[in-house]
C-alpha positions as CSV (number, residue, x, y, z in Angstrom):
1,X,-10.8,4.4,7.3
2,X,-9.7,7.6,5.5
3,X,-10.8,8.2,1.9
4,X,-8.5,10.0,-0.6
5,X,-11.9,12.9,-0.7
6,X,-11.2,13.3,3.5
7,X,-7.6,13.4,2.2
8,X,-8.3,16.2,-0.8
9,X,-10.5,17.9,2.0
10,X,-7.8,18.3,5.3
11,X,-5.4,19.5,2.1
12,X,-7.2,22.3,1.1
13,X,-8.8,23.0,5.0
14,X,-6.1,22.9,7.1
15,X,-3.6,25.6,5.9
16,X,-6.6,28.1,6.7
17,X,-7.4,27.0,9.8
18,X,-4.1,28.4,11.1
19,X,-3.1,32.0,11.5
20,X,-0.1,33.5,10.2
21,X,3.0,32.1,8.3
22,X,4.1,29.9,10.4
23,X,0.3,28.6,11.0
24,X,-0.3,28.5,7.3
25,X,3.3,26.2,6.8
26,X,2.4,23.8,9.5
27,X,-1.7,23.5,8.3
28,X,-0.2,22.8,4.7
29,X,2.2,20.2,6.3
30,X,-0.6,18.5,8.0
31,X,-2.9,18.9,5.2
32,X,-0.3,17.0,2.7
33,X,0.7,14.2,5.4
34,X,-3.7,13.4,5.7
35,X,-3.5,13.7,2.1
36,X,-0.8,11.0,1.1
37,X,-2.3,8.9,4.4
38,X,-5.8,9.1,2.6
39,X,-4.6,8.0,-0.5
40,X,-2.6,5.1,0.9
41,X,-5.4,3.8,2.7
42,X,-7.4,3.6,-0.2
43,X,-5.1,2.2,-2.5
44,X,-4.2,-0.8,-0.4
45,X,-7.8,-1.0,0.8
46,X,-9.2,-1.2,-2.4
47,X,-6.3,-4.4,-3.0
48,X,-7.3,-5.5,0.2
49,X,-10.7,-6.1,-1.0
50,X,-10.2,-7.3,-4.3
51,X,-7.8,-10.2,-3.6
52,X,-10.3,-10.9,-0.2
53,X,-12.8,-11.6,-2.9
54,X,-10.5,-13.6,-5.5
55,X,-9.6,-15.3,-2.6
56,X,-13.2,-16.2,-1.4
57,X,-14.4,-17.0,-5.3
58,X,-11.2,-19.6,-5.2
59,X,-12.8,-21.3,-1.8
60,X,-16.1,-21.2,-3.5
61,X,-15.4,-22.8,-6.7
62,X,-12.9,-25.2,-5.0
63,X,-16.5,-26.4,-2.8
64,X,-14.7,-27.3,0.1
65,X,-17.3,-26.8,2.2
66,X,-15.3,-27.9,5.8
67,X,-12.7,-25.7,5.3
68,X,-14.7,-22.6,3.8
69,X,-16.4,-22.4,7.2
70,X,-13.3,-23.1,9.3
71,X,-11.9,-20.4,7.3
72,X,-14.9,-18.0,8.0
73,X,-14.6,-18.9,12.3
74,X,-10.8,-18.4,11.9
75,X,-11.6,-14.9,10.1
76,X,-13.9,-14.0,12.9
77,X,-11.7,-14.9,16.3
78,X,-8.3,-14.6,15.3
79,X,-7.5,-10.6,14.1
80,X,-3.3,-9.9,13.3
81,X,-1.7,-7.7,16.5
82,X,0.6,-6.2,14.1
83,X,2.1,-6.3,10.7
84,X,3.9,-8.9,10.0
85,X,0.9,-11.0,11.7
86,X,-1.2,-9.7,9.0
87,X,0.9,-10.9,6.4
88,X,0.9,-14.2,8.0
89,X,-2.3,-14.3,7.9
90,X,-2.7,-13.4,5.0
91,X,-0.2,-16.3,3.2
């Protein structure tokens, strides 16, 4: 995963990498898309994370011990193919 420093980095990197004008124009284009990727990543990762571990402290404090680990094997053999299967998942 991308951090928003890789981001910062490609943003200020990739317009010199190019030469010319028209080098310059597509570098800063590509610099700003890494950019606002970068910083999308992070931001939902970071959410990702922190209801992952609300979620978790719920399951522990609930002490459902059968379904915390049924949880944890689901976890590890079922992974979303797209999207909207990671939002299901995640419900």
């Amino acid at each position: 995963m991308a951090t928003v420093n890789d981001g910062l980095s490609d943003f200020r990197k990739m317009p010199q990498r190019e030469e010319g004008v028209t080098g310059f124009m597509k570098g800063s284009v590509l610099g700003t898309i890494s950019l606002f990727k970068s910083a999308f990543e992070g931001t939902f990762g970071v959410a990702e994370a922190f209801t992952g571990g609300v979620s978790k402290l719920a399951l522990v404090l609930n002490q459902d011990g059968d379904y915390l680990g049924l949880r944890e094997e689901k976890i590890i053999t079922e992974k979303p193919r797209n999207v909207v299967e990671g939002v299901g998942f995640g419900c």
